[in-house]
N, C-alpha and C positions, 0 to 999 in steps of 0.2 A: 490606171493601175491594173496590172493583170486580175482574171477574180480568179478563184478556185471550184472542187465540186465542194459543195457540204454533204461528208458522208455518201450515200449511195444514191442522195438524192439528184432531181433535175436542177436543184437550185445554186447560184454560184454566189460567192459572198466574196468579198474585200480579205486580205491577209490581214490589213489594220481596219478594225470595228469601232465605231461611234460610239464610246458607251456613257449610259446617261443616268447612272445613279445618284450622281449630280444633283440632276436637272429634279429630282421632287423634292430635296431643300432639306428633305430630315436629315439628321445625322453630317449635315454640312453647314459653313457658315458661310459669309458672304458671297452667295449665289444668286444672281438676278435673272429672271426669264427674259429680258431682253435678249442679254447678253448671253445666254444657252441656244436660245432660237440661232440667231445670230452664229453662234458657232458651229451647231449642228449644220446649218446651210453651206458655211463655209468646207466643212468638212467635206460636205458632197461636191461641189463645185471643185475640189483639190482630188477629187476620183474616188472616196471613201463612202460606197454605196451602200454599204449594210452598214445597221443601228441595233443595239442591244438594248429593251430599256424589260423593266417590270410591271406587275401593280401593286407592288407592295411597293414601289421608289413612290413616297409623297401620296400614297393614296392613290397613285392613279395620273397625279399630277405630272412627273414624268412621260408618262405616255401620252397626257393632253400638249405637252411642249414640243414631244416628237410629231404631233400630228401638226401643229402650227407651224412649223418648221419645214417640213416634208409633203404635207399634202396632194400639193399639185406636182409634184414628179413621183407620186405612189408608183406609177406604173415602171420606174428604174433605179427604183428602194428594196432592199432586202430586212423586212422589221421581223427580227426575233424580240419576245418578252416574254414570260414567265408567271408560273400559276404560285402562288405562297404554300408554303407547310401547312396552315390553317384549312385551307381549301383544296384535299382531296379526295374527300367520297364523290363518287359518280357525280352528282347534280352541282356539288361548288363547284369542279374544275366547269360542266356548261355555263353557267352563270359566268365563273370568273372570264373564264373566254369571252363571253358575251360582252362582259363588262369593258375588257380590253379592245377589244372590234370598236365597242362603241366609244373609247375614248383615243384609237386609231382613225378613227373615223375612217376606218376602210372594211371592207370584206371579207378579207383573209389574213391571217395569221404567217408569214411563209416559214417562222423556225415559231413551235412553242414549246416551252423548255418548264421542270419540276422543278423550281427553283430551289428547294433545300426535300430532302431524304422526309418522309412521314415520321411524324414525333419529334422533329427537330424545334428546337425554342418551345415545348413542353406542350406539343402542338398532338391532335389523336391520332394514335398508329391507324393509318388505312392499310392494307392488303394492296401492295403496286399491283396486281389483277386487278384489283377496280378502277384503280388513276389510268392505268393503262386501256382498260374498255372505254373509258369516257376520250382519251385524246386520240383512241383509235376512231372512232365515231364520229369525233369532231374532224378526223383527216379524211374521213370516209364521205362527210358531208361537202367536203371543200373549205372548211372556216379555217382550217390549218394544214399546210403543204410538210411539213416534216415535226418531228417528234425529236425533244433533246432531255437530256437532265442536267443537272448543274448542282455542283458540292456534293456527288457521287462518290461513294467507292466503285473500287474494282467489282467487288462483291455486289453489293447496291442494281450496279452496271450491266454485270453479267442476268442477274433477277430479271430486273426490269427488260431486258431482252428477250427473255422468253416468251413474252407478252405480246412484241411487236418489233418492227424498227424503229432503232436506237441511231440517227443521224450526227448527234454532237453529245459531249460532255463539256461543260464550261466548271475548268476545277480553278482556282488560284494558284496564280504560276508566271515565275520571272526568273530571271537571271539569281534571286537572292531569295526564293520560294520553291522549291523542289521537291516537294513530296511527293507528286502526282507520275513524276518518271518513274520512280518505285515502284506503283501499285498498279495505275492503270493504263498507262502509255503503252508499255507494249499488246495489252490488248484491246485499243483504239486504232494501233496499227494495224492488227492480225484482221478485225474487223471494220476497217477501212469507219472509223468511226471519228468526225473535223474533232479536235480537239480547238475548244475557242475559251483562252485563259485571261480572267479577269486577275485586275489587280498587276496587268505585267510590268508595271514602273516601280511596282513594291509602294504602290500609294506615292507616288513621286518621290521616293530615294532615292530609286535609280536616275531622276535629272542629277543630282548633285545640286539641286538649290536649299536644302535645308542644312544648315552647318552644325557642326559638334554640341551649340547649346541651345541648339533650338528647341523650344517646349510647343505644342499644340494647344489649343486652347481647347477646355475640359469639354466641350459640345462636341467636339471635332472627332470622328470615329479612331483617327490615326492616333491620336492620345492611348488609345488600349489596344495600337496594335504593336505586335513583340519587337518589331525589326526597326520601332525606336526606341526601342526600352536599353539601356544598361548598357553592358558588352558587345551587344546583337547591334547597338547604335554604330557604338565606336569601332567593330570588325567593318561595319559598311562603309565607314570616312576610310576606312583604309583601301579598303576593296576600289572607293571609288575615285581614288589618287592614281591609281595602279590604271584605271581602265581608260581615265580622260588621253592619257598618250596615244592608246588606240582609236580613241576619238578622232583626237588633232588630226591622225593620218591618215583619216578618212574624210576629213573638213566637216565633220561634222556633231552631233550634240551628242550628248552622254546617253541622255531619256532615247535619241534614235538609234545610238549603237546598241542598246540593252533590246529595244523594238527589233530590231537588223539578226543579233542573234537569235531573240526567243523565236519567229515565225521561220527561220531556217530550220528548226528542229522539228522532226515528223509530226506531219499532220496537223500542225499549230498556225495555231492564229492569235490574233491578240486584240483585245476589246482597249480602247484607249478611250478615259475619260476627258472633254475638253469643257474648260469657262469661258474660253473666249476664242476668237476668230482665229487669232496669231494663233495658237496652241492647234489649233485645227488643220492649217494650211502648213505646221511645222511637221505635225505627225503622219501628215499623208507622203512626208518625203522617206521616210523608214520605210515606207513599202515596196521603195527601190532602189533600195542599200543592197546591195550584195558584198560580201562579207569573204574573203580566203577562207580555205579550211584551216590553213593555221591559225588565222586569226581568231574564228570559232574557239580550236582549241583551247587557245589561250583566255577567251575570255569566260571559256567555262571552267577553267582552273584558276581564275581572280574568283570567280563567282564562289568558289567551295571556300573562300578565303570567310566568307557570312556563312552558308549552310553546311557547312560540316560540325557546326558547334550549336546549334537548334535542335532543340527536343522533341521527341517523338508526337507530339500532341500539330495533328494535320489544318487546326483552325487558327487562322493568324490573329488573330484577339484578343486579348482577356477580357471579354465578354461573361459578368458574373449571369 
């Protein structure tokens, strides 16, 4: 699979990313570490060299299944993770770093990313000056090769820039989640800054495996997210009648035609979640889907058929 730059860095990562929020089991049901280990391998073996994970995914436990998984080919892995909203005065973000190293079992960090904005989930406002001193410090040291934020605004973005380089934004973004074109995309472009979008199957809506009465079970995060709920359901059954045609005539699946559009668009990349091997060795064929530009067009005019009728509120949840 071709790789890209990330941002203005030396580092080069995958178009389609391993992401493994998964893999620490909160907030998800029938997930087994065999079968994560397992997948994540697969994924690399299908050319998918960067991995997304956290330490808030499972305590940590996500990044101890990335390192199970990965270990022995560190040296042609690109592992981004991510410091919590909880942890960012100066000494948490070293700790939490620390903690992530050690549950990477490796040395360095190559993407580390502010996983949500200070005071988000009712968490202490820190001064991005300080979150920023500390992962400046830790790049400075060698424990981390680039610097990213994740669930940013434009504004957030721009802040945090003053501070330091700003290599990636990871906002939530698919074919049927677009709020981040609005706000911050065109300056991630102007700033040559990777844009790496989780959630880009829409939580798996965009496969087309979930049908008109399908409910979530109450554990299941996708139960409070908007794009099952109500009308927002039923525009995407439609939306995803309309896109399977462009599928067929590409021979290929709905989840990699929506993969095929979203990384053609500037600067994008897409973090893909897998349970199992098949789901791994499927997603790493999107990374060389090429797509006409009519085709684009059209599938970003099925796409407005869901977001044109979504409300101003940029967090996919109802998260009380």
């Amino acid at each position: 699979m071709e790789t890209r730059a990330l941002g203005k860095s030396e580092i080069h990562i995958t178009p389609i990313i391993t992401g493994t929020w998964q893999a620490g089991k909160s907030q998800w049901v029938g997930v087994e570490d065999a079968d994560t280990i397992k997948a994540i391998r697969s994924a690399f073996d299908a050319g998918i060299t960067t991995v997304d994970t956290a330490e808030v995914y499972g305590q940590g436990h996500s990044e101890r299944v990335v390192a199970e998984a990965l270990s022995d080919v560190r040296d042609r892995v690109v592992y981004a993770t991510k410091v919590f909203a909880n942890h960012l005065k100066y000494d948490q973000v070293i700790a939490a770093c620390e903690g992530s190293l050690r549950n990477l079992k490796t040395d360095y960090i190559d993407l580390y990313q502010i996983h949500w904005p200070s005071g988000s989930f009712n968490s202490e406002v820190v001064p991005i000056e300080e979150t920023m001193r500390a992962l400046n410090d830790l790049k400075q040291q060698g424990k981390i090769r680039a610097i990213g934020v994740s669930n940013f605004s434009r504004a957030q973005l721009e802040e945090a820039a003053q501070y330091g380089r700003i290599d990636s934004l990871q906002p939530p973004y698919s074919l049927f989640w677009r709020y981040v074109e609005q706000d911050a995309v065109p300056y991630c472009v102007e700033q040559q800054i990777s844009i790496i979008a989780y959630s880009p199957l829409a939580q798996g809506l965009l496969t087309g495996k979930f049908g008109p009465d399908h409910a979530f079970d109450p554990q299941d995060n996708r139960a409070k997210n908007k794009l099952f709920q109500g009308e927002n359901y039923q525009r995407a059954q439609t939306a995803l009648t309309k896109l399977r045609s462009i599928a067929d005539r590409y021979q290929t699946s709905l989840g990699n035609l929506a993969l095929a559009w979203l990384i053609a668009q500037p600067q994008t990349n897409a973090i893909v979640g897998v349970r199992n091997a098949e789901q791994a060795v499927e997603n790493a064929k999107a990374g060389n889907l090429k797509l006409t530009a009519a085709d684009l067009a059209e599938i970003d005019q099925i796409g407005r058929i869901v977001t044109d009728h979504l409300d101003a509120n940029p967090l996919m949840w109802n998260w009380s």
